[in-house]
PDB file of N, CA, C and O in Angstrom:
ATOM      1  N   UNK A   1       0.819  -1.195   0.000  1.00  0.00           N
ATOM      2  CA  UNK A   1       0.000   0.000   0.000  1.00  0.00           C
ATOM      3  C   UNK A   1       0.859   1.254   0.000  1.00  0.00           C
ATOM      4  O   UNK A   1       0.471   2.233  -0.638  1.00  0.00           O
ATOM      5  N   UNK A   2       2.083   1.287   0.724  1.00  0.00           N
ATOM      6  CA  UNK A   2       2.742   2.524   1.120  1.00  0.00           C
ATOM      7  C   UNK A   2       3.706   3.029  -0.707  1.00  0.00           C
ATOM      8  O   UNK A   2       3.908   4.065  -1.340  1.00  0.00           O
ATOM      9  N   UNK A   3       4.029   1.506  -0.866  1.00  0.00           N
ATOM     10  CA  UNK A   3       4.213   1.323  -2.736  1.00  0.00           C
ATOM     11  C   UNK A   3       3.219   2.423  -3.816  1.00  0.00           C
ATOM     12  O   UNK A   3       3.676   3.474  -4.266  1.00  0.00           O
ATOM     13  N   UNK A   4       2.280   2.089  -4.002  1.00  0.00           N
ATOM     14  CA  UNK A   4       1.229   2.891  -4.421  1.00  0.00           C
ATOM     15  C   UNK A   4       1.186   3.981  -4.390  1.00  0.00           C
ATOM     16  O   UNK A   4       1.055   4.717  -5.369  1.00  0.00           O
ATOM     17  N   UNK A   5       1.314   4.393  -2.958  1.00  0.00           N
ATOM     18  CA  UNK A   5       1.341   5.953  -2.508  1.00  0.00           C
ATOM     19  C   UNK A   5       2.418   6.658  -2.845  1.00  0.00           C
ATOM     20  O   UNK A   5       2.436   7.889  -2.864  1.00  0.00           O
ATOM     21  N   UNK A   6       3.178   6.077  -3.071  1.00  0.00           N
ATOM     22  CA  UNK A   6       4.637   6.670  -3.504  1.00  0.00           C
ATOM     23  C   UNK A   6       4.688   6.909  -4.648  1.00  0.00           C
ATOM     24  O   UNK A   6       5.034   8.000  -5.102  1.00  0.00           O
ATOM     25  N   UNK A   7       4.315   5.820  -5.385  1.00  0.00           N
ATOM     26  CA  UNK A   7       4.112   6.133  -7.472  1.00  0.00           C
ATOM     27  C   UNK A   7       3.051   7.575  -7.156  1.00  0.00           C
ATOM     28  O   UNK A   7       3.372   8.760  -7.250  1.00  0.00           O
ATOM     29  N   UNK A   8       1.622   6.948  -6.734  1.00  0.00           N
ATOM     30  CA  UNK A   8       1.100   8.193  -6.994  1.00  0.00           C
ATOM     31  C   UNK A   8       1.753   9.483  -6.153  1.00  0.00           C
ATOM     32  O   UNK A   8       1.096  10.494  -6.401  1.00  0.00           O
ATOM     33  N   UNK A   9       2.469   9.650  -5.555  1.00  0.00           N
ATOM     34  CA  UNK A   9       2.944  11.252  -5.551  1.00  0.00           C
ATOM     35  C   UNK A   9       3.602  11.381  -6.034  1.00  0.00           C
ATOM     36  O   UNK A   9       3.577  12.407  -6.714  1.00  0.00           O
ATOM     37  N   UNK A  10       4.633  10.596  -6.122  1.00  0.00           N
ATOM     38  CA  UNK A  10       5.560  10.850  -7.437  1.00  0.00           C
ATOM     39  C   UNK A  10       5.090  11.514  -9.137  1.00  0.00           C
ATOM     40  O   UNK A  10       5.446  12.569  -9.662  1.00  0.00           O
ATOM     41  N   UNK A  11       3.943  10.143  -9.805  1.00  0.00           N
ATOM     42  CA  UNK A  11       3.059  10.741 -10.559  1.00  0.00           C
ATOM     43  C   UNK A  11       2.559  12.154 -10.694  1.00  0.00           C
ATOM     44  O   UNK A  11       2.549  12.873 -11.693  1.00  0.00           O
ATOM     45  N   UNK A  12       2.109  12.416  -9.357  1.00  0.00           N
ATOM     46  CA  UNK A  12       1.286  13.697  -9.232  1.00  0.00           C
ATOM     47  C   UNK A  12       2.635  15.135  -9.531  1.00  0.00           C
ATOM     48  O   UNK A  12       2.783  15.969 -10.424  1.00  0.00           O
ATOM     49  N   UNK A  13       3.232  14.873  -8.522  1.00  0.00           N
ATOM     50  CA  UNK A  13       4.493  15.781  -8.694  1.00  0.00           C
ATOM     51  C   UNK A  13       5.197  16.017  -9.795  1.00  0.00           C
ATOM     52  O   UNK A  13       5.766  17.097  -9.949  1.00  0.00           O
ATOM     53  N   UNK A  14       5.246  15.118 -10.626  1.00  0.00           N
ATOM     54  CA  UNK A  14       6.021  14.864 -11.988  1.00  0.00           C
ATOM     55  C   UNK A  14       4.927  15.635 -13.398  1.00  0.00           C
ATOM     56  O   UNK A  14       5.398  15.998 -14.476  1.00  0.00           O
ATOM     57  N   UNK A  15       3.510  15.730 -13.031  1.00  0.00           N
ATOM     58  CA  UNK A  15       2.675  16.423 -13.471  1.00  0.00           C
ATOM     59  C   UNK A  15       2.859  17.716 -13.236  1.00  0.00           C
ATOM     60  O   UNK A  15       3.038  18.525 -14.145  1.00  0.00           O
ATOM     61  N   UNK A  16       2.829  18.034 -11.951  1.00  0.00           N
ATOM     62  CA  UNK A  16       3.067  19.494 -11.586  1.00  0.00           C
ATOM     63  C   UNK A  16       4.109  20.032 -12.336  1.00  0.00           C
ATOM     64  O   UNK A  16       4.109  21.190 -12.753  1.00  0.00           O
ATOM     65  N   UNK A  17       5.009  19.211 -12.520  1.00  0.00           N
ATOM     66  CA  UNK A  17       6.496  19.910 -12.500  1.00  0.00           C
ATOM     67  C   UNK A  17       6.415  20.184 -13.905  1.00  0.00           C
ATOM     68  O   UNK A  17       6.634  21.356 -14.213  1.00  0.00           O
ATOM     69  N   UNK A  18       6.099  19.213 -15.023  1.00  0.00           N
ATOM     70  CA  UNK A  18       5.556  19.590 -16.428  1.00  0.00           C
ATOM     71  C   UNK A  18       4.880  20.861 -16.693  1.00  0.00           C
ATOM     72  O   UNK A  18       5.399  21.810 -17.282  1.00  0.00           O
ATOM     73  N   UNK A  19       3.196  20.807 -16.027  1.00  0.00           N
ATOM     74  CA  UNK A  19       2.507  21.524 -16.218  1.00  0.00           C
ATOM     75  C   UNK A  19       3.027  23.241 -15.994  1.00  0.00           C
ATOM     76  O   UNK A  19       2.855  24.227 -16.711  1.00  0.00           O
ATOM     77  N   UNK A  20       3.656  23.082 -14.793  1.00  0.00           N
ATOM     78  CA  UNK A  20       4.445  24.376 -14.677  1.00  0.00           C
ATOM     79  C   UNK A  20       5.905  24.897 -15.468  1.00  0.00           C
ATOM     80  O   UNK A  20       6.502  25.957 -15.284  1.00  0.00           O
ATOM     81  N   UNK A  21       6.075  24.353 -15.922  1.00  0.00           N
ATOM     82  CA  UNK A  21       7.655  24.533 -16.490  1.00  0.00           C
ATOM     83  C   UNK A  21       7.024  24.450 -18.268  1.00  0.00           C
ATOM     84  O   UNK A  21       7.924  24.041 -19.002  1.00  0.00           O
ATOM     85  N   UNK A  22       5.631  24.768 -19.073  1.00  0.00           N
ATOM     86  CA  UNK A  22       5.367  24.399 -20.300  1.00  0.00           C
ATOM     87  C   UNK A  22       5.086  25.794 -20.396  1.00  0.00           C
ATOM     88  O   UNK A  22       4.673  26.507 -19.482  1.00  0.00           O
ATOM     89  N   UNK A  23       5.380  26.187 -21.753  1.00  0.00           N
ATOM     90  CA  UNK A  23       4.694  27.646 -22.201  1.00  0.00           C
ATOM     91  C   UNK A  23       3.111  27.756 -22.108  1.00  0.00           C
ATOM     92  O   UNK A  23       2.383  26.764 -22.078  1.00  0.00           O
ATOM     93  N   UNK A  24       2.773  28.730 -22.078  1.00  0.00           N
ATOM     94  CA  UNK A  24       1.365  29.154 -22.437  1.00  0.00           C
ATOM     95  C   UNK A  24       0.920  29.959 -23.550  1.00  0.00           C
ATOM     96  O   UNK A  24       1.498  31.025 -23.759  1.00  0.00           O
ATOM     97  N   UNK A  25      -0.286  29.491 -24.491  1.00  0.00           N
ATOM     98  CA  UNK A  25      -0.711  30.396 -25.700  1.00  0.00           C
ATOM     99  C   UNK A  25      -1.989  30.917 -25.259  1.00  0.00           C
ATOM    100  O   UNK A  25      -2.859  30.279 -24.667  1.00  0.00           O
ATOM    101  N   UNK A  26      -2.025  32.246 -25.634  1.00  0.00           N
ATOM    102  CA  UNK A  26      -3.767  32.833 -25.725  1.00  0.00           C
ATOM    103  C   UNK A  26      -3.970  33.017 -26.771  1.00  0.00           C
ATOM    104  O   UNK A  26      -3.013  33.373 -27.459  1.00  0.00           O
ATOM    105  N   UNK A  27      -5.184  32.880 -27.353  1.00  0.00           N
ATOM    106  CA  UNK A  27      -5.908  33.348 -28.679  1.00  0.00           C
ATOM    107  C   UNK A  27      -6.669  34.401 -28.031  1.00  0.00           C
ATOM    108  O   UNK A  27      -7.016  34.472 -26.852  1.00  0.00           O
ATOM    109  N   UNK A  28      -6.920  35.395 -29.210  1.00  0.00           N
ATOM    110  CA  UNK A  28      -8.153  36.226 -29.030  1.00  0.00           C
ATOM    111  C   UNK A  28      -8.828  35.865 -30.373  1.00  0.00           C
ATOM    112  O   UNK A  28      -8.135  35.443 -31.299  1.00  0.00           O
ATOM    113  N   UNK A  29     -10.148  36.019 -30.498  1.00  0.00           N
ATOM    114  CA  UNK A  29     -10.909  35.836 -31.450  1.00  0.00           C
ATOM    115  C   UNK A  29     -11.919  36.896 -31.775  1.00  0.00           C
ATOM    116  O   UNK A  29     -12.956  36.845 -31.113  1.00  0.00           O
ATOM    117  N   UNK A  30     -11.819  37.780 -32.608  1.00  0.00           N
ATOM    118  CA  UNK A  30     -12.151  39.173 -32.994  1.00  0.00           C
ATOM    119  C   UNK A  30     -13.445  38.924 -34.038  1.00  0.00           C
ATOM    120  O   UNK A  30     -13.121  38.425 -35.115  1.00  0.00           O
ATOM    121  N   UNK A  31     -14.770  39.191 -33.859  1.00  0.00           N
ATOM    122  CA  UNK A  31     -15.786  39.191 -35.179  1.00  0.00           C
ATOM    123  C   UNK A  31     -16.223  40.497 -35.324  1.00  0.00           C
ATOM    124  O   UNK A  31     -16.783  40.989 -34.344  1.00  0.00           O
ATOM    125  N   UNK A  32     -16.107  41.111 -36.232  1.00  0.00           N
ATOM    126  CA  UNK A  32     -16.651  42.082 -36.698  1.00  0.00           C
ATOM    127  C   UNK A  32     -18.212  42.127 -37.154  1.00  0.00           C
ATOM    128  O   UNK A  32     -19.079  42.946 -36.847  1.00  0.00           O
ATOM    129  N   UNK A  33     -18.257  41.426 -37.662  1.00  0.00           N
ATOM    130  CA  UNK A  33     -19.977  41.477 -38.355  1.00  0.00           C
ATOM    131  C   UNK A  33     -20.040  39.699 -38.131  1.00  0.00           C
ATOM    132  O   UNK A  33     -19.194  38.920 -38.570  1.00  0.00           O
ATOM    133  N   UNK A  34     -21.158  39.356 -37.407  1.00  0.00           N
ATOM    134  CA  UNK A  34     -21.421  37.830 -37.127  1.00  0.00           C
ATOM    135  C   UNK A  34     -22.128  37.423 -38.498  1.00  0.00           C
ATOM    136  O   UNK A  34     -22.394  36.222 -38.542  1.00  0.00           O
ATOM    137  N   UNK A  35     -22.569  38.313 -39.864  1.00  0.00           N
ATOM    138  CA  UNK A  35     -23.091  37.525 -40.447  1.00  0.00           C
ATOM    139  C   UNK A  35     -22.149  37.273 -41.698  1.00  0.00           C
ATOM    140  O   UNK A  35     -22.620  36.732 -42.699  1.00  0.00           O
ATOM    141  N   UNK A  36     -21.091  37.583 -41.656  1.00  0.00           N
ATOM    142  CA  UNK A  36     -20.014  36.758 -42.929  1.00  0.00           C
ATOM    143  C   UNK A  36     -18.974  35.781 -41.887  1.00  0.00           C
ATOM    144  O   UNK A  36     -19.327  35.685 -40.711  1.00  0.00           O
ATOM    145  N   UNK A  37     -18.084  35.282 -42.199  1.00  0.00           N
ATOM    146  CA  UNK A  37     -17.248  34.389 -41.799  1.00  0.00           C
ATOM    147  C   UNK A  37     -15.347  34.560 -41.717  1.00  0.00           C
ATOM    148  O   UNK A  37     -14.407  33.778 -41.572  1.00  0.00           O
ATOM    149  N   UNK A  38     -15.552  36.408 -41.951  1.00  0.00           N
ATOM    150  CA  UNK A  38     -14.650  36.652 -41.784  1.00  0.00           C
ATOM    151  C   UNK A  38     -14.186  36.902 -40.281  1.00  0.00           C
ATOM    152  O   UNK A  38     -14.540  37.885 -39.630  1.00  0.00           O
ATOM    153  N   UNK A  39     -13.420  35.978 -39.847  1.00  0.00           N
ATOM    154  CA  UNK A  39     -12.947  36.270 -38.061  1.00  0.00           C
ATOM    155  C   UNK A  39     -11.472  36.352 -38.387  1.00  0.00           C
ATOM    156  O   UNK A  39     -10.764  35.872 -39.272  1.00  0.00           O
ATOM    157  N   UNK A  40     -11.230  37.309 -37.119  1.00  0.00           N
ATOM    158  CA  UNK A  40      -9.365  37.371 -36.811  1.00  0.00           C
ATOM    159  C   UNK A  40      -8.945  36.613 -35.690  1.00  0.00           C
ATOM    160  O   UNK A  40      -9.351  36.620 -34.528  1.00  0.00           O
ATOM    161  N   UNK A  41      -8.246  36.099 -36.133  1.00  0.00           N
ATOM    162  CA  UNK A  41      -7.709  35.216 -34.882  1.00  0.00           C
ATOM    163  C   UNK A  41      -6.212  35.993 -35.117  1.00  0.00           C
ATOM    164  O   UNK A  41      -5.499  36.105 -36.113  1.00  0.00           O
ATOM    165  N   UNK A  42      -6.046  36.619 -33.287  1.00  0.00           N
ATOM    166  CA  UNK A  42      -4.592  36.754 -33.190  1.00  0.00           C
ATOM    167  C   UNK A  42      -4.071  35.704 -31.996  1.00  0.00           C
ATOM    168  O   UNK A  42      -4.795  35.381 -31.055  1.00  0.00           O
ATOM    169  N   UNK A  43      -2.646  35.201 -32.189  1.00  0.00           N
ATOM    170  CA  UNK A  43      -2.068  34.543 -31.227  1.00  0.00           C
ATOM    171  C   UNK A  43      -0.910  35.131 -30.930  1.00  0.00           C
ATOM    172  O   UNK A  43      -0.027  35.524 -31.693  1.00  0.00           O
ATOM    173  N   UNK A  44      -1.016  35.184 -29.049  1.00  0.00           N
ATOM    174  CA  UNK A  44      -0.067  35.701 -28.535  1.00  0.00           C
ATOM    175  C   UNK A  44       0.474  34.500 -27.448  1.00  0.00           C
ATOM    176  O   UNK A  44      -0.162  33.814 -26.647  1.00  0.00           O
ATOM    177  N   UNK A  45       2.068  34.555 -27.805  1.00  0.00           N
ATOM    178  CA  UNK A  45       2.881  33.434 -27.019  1.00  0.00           C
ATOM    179  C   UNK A  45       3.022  34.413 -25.994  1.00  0.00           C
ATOM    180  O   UNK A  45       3.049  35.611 -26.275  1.00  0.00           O
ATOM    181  N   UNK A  46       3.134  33.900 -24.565  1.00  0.00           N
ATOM    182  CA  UNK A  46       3.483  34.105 -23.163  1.00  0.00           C
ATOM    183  C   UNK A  46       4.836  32.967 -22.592  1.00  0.00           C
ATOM    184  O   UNK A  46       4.744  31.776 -22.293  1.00  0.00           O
ATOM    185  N   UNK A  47       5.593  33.530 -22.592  1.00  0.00           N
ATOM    186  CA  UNK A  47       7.099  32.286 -22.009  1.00  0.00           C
ATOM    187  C   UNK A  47       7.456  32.906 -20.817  1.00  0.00           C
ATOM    188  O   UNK A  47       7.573  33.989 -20.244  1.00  0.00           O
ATOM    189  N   UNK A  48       7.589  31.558 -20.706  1.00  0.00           N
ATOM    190  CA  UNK A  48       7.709  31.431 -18.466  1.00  0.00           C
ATOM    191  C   UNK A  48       9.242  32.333 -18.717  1.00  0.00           C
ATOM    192  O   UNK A  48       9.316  32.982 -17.674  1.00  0.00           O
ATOM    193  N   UNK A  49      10.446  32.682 -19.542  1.00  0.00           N
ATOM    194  CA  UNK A  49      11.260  32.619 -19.192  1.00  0.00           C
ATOM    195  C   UNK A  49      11.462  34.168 -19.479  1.00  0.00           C
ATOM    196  O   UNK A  49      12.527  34.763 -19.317  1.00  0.00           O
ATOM    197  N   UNK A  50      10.356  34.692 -19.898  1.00  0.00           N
ATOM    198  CA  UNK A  50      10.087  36.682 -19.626  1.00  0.00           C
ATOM    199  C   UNK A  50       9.615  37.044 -18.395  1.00  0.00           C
ATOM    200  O   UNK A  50       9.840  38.197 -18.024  1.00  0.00           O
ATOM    201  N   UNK A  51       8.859  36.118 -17.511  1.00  0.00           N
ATOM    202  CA  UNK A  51       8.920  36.271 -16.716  1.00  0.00           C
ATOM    203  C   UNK A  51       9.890  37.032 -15.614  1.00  0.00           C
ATOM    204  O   UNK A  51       9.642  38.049 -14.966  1.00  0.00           O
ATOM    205  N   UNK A  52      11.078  36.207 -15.616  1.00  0.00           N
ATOM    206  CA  UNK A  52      11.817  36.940 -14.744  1.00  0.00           C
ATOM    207  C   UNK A  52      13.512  37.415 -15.328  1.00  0.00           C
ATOM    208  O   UNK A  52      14.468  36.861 -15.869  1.00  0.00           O
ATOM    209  N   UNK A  53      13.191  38.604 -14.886  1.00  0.00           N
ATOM    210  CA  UNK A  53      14.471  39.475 -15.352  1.00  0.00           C
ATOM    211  C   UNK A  53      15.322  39.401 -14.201  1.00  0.00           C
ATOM    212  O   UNK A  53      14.975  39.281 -13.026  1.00  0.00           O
ATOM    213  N   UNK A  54      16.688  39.501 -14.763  1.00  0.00           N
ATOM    214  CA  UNK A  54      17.461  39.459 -14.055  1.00  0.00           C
ATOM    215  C   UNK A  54      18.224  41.073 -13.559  1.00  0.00           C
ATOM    216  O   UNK A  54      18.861  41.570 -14.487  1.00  0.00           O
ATOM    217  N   UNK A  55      18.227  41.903 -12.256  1.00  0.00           N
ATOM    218  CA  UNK A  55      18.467  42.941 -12.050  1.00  0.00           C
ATOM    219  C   UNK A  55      19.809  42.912 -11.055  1.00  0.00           C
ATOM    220  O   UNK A  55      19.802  42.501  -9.895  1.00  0.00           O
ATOM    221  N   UNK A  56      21.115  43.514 -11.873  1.00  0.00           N
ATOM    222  CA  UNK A  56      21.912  43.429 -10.958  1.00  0.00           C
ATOM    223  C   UNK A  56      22.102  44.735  -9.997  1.00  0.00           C
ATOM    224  O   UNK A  56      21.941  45.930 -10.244  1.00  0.00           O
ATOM    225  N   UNK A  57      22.566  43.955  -8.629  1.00  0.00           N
ATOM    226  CA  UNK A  57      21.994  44.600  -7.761  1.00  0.00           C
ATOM    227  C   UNK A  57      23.751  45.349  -7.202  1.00  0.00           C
ATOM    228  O   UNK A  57      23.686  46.479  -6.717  1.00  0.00           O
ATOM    229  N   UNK A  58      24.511  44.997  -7.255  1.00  0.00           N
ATOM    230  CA  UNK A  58      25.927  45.731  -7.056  1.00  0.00           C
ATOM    231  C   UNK A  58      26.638  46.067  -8.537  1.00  0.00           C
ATOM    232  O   UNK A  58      26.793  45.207  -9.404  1.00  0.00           O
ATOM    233  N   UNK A  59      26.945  47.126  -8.642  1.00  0.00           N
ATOM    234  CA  UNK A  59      28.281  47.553  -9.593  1.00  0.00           C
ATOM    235  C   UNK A  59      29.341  46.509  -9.756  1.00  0.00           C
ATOM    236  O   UNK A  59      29.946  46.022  -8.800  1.00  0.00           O
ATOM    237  N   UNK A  60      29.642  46.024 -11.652  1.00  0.00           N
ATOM    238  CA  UNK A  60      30.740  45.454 -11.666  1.00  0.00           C
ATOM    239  C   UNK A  60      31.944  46.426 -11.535  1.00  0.00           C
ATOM    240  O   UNK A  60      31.997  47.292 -12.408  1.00  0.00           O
ATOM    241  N   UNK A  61      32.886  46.430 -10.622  1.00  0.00           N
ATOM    242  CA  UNK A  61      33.927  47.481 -10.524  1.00  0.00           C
ATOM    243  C   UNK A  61      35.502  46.629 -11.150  1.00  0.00           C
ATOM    244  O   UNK A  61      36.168  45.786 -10.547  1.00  0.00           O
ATOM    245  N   UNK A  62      35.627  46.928 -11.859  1.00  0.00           N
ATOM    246  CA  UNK A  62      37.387  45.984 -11.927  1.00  0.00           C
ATOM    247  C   UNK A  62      38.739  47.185 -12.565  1.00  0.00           C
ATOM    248  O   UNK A  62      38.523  48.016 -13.447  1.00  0.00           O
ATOM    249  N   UNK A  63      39.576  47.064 -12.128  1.00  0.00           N
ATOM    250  CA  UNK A  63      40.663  47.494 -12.365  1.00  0.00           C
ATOM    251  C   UNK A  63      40.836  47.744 -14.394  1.00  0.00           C
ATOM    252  O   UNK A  63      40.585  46.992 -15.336  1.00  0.00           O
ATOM    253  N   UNK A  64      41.188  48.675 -14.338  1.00  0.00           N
ATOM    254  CA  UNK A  64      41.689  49.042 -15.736  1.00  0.00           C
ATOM    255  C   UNK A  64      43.679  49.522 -16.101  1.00  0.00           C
ATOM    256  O   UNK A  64      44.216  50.246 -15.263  1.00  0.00           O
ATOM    257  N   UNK A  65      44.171  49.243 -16.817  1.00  0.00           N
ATOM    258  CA  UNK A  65      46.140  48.771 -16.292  1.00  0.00           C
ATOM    259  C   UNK A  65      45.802  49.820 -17.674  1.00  0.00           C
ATOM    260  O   UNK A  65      44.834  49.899 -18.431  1.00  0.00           O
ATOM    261  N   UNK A  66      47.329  50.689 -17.566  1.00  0.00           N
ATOM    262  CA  UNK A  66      48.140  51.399 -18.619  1.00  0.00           C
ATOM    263  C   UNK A  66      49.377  51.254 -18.627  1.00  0.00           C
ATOM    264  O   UNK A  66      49.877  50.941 -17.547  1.00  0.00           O
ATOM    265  N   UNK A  67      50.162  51.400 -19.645  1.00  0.00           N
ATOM    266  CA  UNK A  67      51.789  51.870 -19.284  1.00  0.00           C
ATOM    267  C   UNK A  67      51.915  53.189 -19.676  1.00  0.00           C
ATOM    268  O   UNK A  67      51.072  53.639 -20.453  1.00  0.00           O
ATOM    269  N   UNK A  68      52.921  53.972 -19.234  1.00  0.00           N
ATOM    270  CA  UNK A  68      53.203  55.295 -19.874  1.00  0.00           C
ATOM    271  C   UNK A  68      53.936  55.558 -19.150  1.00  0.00           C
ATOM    272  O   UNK A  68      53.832  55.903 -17.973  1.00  0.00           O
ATOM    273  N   UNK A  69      55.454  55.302 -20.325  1.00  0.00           N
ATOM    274  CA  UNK A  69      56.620  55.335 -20.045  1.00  0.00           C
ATOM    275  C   UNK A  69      57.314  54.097 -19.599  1.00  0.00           C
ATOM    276  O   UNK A  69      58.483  54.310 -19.278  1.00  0.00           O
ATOM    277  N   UNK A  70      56.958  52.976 -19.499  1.00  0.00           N
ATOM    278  CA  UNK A  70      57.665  52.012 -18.682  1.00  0.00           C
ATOM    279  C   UNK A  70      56.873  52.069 -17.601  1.00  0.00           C
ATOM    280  O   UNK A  70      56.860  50.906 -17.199  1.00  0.00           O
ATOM    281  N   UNK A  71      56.136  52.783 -16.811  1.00  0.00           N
ATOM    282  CA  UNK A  71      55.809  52.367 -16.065  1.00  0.00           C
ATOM    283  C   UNK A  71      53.731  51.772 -15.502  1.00  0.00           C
ATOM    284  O   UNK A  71      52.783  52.132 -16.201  1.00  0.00           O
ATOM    285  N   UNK A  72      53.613  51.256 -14.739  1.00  0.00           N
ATOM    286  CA  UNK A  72      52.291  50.520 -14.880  1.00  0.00           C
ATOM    287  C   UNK A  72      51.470  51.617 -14.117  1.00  0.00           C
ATOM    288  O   UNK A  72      51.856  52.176 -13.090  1.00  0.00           O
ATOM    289  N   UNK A  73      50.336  51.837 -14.735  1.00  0.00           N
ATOM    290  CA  UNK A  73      49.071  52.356 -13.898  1.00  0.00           C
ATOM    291  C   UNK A  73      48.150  52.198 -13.995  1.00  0.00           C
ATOM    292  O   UNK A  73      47.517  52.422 -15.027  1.00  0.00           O
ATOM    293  N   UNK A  74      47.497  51.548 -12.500  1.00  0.00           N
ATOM    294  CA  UNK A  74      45.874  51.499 -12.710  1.00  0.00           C
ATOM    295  C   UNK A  74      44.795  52.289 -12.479  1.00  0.00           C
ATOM    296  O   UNK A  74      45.067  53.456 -12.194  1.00  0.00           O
ATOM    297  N   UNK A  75      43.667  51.993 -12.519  1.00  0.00           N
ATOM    298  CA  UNK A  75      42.338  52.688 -11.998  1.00  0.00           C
ATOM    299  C   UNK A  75      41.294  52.186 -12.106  1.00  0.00           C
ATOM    300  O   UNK A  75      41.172  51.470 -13.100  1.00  0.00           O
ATOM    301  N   UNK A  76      40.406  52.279 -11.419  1.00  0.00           N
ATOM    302  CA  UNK A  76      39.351  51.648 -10.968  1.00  0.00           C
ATOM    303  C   UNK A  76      38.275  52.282 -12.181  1.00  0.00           C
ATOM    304  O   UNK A  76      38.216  53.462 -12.525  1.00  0.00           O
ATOM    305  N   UNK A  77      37.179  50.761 -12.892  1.00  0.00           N
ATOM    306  CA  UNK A  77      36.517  51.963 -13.761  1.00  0.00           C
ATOM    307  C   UNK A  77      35.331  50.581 -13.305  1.00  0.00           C
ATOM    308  O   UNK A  77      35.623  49.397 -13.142  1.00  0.00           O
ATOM    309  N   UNK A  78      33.665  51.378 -13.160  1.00  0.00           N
ATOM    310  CA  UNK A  78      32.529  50.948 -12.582  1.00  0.00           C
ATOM    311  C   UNK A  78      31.982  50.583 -14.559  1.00  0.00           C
ATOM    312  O   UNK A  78      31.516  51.430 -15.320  1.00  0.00           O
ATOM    313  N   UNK A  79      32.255  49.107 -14.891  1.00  0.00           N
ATOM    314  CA  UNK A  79      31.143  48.801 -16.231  1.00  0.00           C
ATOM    315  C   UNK A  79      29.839  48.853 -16.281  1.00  0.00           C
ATOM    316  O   UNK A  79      29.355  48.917 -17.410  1.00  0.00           O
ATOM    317  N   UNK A  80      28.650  48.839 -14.782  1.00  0.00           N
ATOM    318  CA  UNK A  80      27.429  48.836 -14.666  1.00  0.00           C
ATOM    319  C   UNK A  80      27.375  50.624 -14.713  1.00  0.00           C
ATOM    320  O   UNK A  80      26.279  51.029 -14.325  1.00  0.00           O
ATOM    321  N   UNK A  81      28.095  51.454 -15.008  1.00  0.00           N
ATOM    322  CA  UNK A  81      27.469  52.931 -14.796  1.00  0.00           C
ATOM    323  C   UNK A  81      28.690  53.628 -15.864  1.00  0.00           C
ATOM    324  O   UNK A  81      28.663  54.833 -16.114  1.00  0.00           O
ATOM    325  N   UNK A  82      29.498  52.925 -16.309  1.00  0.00           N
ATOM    326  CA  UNK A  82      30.332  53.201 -17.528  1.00  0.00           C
ATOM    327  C   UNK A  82      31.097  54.562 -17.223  1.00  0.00           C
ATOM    328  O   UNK A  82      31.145  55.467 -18.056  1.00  0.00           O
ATOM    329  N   UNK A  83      31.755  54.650 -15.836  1.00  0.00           N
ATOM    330  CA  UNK A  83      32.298  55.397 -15.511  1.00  0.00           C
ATOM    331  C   UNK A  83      33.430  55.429 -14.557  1.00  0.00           C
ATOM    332  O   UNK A  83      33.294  54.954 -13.430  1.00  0.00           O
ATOM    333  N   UNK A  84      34.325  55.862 -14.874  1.00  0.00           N
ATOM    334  CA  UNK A  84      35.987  55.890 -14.066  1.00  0.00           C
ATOM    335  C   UNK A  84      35.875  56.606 -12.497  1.00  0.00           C
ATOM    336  O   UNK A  84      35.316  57.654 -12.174  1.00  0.00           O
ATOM    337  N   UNK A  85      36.760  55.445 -11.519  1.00  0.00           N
ATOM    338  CA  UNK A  85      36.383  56.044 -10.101  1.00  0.00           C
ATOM    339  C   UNK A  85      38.023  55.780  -9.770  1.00  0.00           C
ATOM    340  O   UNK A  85      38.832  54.861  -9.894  1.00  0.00           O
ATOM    341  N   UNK A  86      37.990  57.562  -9.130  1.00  0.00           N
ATOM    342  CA  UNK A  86      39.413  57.578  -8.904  1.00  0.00           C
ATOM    343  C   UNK A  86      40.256  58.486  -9.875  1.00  0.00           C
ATOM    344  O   UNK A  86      39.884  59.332 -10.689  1.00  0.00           O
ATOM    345  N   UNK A  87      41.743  57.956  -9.465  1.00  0.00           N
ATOM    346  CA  UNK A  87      42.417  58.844 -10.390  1.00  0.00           C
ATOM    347  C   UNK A  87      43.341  57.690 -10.757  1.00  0.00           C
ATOM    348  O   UNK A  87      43.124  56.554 -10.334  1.00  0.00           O
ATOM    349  N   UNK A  88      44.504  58.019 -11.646  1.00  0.00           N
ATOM    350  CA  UNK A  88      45.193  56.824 -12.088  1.00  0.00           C
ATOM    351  C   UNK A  88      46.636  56.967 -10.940  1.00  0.00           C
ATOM    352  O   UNK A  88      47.355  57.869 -10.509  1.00  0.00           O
ATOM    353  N   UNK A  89      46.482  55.265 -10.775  1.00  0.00           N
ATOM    354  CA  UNK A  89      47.667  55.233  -9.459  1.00  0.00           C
ATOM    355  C   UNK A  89      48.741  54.679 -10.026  1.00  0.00           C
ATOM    356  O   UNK A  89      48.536  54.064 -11.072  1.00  0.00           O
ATOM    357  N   UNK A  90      49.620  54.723  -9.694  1.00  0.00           N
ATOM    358  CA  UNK A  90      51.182  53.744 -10.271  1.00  0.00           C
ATOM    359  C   UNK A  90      51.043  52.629  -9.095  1.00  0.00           C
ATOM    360  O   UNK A  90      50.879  52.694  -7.877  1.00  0.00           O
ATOM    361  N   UNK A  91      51.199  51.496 -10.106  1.00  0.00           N
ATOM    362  CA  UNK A  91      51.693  50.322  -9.329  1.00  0.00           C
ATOM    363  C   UNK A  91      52.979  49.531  -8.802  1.00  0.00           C
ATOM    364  O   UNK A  91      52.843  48.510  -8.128  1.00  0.00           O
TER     365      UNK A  91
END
């Protein structure tokens, strides 16, 4: 008996997990005048994976290197705001 119960949640769960993880379509169906047979059908796709955006939440900050003259200099430049922080240091 405890056999059984196990397929079926398993079953059940393995449904869920489909049903949720599948795209979804809507139709709309548009009639203008019901007495000819001209209808519009528009279809609009909905994907689970517009759902969620990804928002980064800290500044990528990384080091930027020069030479001038023989010698090395860096500075700090922020790629999420495309702007230089600091001044240029010798290393």
């Amino acid at each position: 008996m405890r056999i059984r119960n196990k397929k079926l949640l398993l079953f059940v769960l393995a449904m869920l997990a489909f049903t949720l993880s599948t795209n979804l379509y809507a139709q709309t169906i548009t009639t203008n005048n019901p007495y000819f047979s001209t209808n519009t059908v528009e279809t609009t796709f909905i994907s689970k994976s517009d759902e969620y955006i990804a928002v980064p939440f800290r500044d990528i900050i990384e080091w930027r290197y020069k030479a001038v003259d023989g010698e090395l200099y860096r500075r700090q430049y922020n790629y999420s705001k495309q702007k230089w922080i600091g001044e240029w240091e010798l290393c």
